[in-house]
C-alpha positions in Angstrom: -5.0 1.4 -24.8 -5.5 -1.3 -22.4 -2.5 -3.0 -22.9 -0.7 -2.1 -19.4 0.2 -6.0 -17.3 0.9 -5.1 -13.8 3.4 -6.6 -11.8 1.6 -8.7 -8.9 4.6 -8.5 -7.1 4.4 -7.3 -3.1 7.3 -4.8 -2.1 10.6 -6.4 -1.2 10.1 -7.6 2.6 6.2 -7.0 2.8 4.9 -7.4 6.0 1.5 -8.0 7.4 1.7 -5.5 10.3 -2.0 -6.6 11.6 -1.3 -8.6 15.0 -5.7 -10.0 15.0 -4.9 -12.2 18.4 -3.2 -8.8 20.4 -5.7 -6.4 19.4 -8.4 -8.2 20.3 -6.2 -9.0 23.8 -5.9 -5.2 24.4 -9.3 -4.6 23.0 -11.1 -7.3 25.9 -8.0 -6.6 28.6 -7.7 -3.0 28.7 -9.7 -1.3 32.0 -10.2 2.5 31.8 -7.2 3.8 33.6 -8.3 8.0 33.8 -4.7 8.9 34.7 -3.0 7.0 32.2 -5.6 8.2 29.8 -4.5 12.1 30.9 -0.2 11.2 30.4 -1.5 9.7 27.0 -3.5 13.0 26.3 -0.5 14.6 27.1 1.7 13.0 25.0 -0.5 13.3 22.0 -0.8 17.4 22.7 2.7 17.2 22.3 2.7 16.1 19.0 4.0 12.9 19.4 1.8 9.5 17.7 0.3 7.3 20.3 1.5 3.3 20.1 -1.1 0.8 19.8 -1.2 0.4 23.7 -1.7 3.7 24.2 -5.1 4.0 21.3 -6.3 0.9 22.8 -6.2 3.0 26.4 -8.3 5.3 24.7 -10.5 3.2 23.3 -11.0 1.6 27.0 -12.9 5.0 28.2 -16.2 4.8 29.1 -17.1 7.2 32.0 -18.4 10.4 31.0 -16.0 12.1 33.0 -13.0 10.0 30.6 -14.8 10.7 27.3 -15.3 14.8 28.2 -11.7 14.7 28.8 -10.9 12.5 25.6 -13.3 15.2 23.5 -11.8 18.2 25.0 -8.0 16.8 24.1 -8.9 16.5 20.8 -10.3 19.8 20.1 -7.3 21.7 21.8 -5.3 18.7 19.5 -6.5 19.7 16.4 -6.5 23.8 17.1 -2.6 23.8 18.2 -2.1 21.8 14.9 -4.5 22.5 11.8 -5.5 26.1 13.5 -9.5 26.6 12.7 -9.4 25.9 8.8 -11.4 23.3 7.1 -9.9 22.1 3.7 -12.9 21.5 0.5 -12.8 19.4 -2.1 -15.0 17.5 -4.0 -15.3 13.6 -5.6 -15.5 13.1 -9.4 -16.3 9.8 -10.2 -14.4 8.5 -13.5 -15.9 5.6 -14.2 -17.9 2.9 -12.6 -17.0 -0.2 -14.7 -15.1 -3.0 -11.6 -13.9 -6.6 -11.3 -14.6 -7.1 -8.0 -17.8 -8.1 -6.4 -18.1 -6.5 -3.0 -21.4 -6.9 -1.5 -21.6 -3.7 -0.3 -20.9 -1.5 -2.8 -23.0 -0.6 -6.0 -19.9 -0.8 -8.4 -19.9 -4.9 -7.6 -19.6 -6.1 -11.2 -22.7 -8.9 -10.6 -25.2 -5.7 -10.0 -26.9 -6.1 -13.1 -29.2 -2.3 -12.4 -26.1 -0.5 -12.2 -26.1 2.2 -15.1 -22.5 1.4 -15.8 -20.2 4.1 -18.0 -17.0 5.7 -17.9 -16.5 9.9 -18.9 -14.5 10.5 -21.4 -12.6 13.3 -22.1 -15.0 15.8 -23.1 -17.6 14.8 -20.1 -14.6 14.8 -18.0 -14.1 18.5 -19.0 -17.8 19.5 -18.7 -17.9 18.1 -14.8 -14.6 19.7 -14.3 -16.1 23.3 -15.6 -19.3 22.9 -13.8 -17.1 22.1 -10.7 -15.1 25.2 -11.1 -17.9 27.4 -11.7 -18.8 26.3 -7.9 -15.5 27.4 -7.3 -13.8 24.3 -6.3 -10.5 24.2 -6.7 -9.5 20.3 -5.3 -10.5 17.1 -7.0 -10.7 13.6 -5.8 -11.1 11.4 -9.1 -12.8 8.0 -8.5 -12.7 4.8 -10.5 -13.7 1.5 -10.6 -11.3 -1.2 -10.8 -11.2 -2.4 -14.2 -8.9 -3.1 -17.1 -10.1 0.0 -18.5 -8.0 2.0 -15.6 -5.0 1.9 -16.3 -2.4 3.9 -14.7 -2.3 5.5 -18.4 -5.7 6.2 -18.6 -5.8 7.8 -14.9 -2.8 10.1 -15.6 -4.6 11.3 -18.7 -8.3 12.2 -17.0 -5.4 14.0 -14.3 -4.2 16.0 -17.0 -7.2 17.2 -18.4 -8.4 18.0 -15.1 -5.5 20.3 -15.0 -5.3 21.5 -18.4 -9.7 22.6 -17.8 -10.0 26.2 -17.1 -13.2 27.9 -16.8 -13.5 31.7 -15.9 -10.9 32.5 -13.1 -11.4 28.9 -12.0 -8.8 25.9 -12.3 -8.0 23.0 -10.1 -4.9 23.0 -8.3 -5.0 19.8 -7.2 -6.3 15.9 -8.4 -6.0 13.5 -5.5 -6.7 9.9 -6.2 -8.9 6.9 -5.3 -8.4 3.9 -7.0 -7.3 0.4 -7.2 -4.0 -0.2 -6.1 -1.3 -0.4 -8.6 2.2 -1.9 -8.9 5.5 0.3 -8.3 5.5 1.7 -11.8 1.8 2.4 -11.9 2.2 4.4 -8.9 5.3 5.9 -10.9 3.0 6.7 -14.3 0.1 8.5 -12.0 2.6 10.5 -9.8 3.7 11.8 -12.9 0.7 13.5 -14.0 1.0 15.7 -11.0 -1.4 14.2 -8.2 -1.4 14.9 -5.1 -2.4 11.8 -2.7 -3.4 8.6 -3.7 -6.2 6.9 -1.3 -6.3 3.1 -1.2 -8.9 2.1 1.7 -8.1 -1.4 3.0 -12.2 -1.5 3.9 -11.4 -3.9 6.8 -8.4 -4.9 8.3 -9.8 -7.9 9.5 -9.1 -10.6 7.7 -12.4 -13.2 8.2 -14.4 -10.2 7.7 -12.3 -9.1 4.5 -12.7 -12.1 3.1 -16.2 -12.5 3.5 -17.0 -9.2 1.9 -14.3 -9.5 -1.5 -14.8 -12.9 -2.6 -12.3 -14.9 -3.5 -10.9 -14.7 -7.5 -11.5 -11.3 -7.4 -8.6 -8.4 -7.7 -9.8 -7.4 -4.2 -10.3 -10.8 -2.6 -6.1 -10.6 -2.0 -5.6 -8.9 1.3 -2.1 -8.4 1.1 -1.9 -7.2 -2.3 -4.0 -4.2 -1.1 -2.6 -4.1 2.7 1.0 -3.4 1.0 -0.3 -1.0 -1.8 0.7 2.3 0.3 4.2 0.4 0.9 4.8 0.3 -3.2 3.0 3.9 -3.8 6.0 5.2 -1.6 8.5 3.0 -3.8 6.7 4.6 -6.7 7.0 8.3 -5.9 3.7 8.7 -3.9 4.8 10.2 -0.8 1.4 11.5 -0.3 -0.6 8.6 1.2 -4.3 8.1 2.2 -5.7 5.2 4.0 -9.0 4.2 5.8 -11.5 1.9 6.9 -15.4 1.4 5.9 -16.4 1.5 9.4 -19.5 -0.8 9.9 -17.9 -4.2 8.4 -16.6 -5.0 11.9 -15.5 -4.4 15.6 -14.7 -0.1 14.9 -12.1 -0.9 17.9 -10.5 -3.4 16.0 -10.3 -0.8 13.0 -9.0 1.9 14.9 -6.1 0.0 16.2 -5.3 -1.4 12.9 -5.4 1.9 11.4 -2.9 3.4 13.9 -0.9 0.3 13.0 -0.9 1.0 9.6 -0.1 4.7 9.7 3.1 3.4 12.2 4.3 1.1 9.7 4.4 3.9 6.9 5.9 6.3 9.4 8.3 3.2 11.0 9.5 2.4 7.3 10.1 5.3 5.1 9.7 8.3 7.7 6.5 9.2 6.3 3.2 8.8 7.9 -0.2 8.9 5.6 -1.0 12.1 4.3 -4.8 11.8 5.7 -7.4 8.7 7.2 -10.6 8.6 6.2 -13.3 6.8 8.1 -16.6 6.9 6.1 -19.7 4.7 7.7 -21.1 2.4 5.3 -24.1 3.5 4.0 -26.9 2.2 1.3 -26.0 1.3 -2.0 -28.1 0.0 -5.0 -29.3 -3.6 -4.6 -27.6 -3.8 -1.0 -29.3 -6.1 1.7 -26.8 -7.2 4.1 -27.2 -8.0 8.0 -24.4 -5.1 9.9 -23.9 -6.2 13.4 -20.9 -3.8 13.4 -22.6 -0.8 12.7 -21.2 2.1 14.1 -23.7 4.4 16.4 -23.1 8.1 16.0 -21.7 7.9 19.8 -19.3 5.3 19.0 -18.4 7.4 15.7 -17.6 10.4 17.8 -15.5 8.8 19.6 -13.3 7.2 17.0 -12.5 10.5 15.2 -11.6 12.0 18.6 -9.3 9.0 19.3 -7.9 8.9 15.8 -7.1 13.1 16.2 -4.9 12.3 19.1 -3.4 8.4 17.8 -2.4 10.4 14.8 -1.7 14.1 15.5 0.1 15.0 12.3 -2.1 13.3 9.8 -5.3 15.3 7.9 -8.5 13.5 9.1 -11.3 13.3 6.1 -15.1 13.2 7.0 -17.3 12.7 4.1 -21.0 13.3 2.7 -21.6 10.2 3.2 -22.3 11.5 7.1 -25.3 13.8 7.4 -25.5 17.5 8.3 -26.5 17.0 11.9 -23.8 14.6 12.5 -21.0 16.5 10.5 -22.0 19.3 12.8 -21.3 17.1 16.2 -17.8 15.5 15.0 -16.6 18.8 13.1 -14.9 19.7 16.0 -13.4 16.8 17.2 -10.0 16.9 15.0 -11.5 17.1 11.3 -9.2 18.6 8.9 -11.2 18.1 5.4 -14.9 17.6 4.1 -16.4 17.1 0.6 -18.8 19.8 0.0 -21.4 20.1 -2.9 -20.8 16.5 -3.8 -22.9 14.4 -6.6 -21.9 10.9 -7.3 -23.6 10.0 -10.6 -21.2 9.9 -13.1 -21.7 13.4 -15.1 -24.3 14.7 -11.9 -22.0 18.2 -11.7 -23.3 18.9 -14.9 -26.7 17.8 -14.7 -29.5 20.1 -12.8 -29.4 18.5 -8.9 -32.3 16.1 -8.2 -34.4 15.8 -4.8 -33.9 12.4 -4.7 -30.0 10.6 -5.8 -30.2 7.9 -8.6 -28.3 5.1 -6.6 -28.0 2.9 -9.7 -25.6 6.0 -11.2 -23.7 5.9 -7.7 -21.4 3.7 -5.5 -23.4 4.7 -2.2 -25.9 7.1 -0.8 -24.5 10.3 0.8 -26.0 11.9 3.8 -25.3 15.9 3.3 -26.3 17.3 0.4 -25.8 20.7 0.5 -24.2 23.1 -2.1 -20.7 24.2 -1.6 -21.9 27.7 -0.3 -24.6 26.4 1.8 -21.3 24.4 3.3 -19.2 27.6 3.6 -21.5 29.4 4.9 -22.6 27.0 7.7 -18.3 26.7 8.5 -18.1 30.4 8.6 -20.8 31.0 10.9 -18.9 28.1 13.0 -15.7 29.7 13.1 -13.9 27.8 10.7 -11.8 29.1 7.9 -13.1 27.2 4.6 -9.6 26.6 2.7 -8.9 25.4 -0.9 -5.3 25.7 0.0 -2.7 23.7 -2.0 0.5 25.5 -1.6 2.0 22.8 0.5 1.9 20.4 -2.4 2.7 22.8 -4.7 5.8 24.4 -3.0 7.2 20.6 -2.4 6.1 20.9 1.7 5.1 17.0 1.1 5.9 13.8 1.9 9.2 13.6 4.7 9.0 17.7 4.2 5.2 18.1 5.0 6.1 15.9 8.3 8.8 18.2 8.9 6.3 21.0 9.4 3.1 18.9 10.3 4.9 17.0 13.4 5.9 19.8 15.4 2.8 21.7 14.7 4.1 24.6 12.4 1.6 24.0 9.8 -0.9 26.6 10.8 1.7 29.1 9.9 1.5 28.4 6.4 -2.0 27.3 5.9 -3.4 30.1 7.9 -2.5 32.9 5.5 -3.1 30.9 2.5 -6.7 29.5 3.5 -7.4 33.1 4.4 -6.6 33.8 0.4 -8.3 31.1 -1.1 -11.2 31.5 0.8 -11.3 35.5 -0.3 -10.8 34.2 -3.6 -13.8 32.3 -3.3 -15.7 35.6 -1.6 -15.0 37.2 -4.9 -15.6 35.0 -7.8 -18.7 32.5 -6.7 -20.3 33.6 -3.2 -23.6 34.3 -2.6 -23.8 38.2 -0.8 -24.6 36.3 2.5 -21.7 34.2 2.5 -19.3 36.8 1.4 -20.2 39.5 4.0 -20.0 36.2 6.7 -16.0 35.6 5.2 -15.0 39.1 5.2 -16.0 39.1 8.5 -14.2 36.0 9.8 -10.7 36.9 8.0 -11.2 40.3 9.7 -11.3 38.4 12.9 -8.4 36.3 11.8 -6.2 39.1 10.8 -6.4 40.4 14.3 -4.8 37.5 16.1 -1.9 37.7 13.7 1.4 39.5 14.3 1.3 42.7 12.6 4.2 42.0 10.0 2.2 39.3 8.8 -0.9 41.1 8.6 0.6 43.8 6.2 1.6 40.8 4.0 -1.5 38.7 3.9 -3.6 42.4 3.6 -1.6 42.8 0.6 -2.3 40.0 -0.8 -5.9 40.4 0.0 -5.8 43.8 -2.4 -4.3 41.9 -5.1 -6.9 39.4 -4.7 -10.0 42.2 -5.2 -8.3 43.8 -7.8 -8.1 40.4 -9.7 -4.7 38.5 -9.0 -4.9 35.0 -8.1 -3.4 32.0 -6.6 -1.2 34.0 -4.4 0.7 31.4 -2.5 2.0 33.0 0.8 
């Protein structure tokens, strides 16, 4: 079962695309220049990704005058591109068995509390129902990096995903989070159907990266996991998802390097990452570590806005691990997909929901811990649309042919209609009455600002939905 030996070979010409010495020079050199700041504002409204000059101008503002500007862009950024939708999904941690030994993180194999154990198949199924009967319809699975996950082994716990129906409920798609993988890994797990596949470099800071992932360890080799979303692209994956544990060092330093990262992919096979997530570290079982990089909510703010314009075509992913109050304050600010309902013990969808979270089940301690309607409802009364939309991925709008649409902004016009649908969808199999009488409402208000020929179609659609069709991709 364990039997797969991968290939600890980099891509052919692997690069290390992170320049330390200049992005620190731009990062100390850089004065707040307002009216270069509003041509770069422009440019990024015009769809078009910002060089690494022109995110560490951004990251230079500091007058409240510059950062009003810089907040403003950002939302008028992100409502030209993504409209007012808000993609759900939730985490389903695998298994927690790993290798590596980061001090941070309650997986680190030397945590001798952790309750350590990996689903199988029938538990897998039992989180996957429970999940459903939420009425969640896209998974991210999470493992540990261990022998025991193999690209085999990870393509099977897709399938079942897949293959588990509960009800009217079914997940339509499994994203990814795990170690990185040689070419033909990537190759075996694309095959089961996922959708993107997240490797977070943590930090892209080398010192700093090597004093959290010691040495010997899988993880202690920078480069093998710098150049993973380079061979997940030679392996089929043309759905990408990077990130950074923001708190580990200089967030500056991070944003730069994740702009650099996201040009490579883009520079190299015409393909930038699918989304960037930018979860704060938080507390995990057994952790006690001095952070003199930790982010303040200010400083967080300010990142998402700047990452919203640096990369206009790219989803941006905020997690639980933020609290209400602050999800609230950054929502707006270029966010494109939450988790929502989430539970990280291992089997916790199942279980009855706890006041307090069992860190020594989980990898970290989340901040929001609201139920998925609790979440919907809070979105709708916000003006968001809350989507489970996956008819991009589903129709082949991915990779070079999601950028096609994404780029130039035309996206809305397909996920509009369909996050309209899923969400009435949701209205009529899991909503509470308060939330479904807040949805109706919105997608009435949504309908209006639609042509007319388009509003017959999705209204259609709408009647098929209450009379009991589903997954009606528009």
């Amino acid at each position: 079962m364990n039997r797969y030996k991968m290939d600890m070979s980099l891509s052919e010409g692997a690069v290390d695309f992170i320049d330390d010495p200049r992005f620190h020079q731009l990062i100390a050199e850089t004065p707040e220049d307002l009216p270069r700041c509003r041509e770069i504002f422009a440019k990024a409204l015009d769809k078009k990704p910002l060089s690494i000059e022109e995110t560490a101008q951004l990251l230079a503002i500091q007058s409240p005058e510059g950062l009003e500007e810089l907040f403003e862009a950002a939302r008028t950024l992100k409502r030209n591109v993504y409209g007012n939708r808000i993609v759900l999904f939730a985490p389903l941690y695998i298994g927690n068995y790993c290798i590596n030994d980061c001090t941070y993180c309650g997986f680190r194999k030397s945590l001798r509390t952790a309750v350590r154990q990996t689903l199988n198949n029938d538990q897998i199924v039992d989180q996957v129902v429970a999940l459903e009967d939420e009425g969640h319809k896209r998974l991210i699975l999470v493992y540990g990096e261990h022998p025991k996950y193999t690209p085999e082994f990870i393509a099977e716990t897709v399938k079942t995903c897949y293959a588990t129906k509960s009800g009217k409920g079914e997940i339509r798609r499994v994203n990814i989070n795990a170690a990185p993988l040689d070419i033909e890994g990537f190759r075996i797990v694309k095959e089961a159907g996922i959708g993107t596949f997240q490797v977070f470099q943590e930090t892209y800071h080398r010192p700093t990266y090597a004093k959290y992932h010691p040495e010997g360890t899988m993880k202690g080799d920078y480069m093998w996991r710098l150049n993973a979303m380079d061979r997940a692209f030679l392996g089929g994956c043309d759905d990408m998802g990077i990130g950074v544990l923001f708190g580990l060092y200089d967030w500056r330093f991070e944003v730069l390097s994740l702009v650099a990262h996201a040009l490579h992919l883009q520079n190299t096979y015409g393909v930038g990452p699918h989304t960037i997530s930018f979860p704060r570290i938080q507390p995990a079982e057994g952790m006690n570590l001095e952070l003199p990089y930790k982010v303040s909510d200010a400083d967080f703010k300010k990142l998402v806005a700047i990452l919203r314009l640096a990369v206009p075509y790219t989803g941006l992913i905020m997690t639980a691990r933020e609290s209400e109050a602050i999800r609230s304050d950054v929502i707006d600010f270029g966010v494109s997909q939450i988790d929502a309902g989430t539970r990280l013990e291992l089997g916790g969808y199942s279980e009855k929901q706890k006041e307090e979270q069992a860190l020594n089940r989980e990898q970290f301690q989340i901040g929001d811990t609201r139920e998925l309607d609790e979440v919907i409802h809070w979105l709708l009364t916000r003006g968001f649309i809350p989507s489970f939309c996956t008819s991009c991925y589903r129709l082949g709008r991915t990779g070079e042919h999601f950028m096609e649409f994404a780029i130039p902004g035309f996206i809305k016009r397909f996920c509009t209609p369909n996050a309209l649908l899923t969400l009435a969808e949701y209205l009529e199999d899991y909503s509470s009455e308060k939330t479904k009488a807040a949805g109706y409402a919105l997608i009435e208000e949504e309908l209006k600002q639609l042509p007319a020929e388009k509003q017959i179609g999705i209204r259609a659609r709408l009647h098929q939905i209450k009379e009991g069709q589903r997954d009606l991709l528009y």
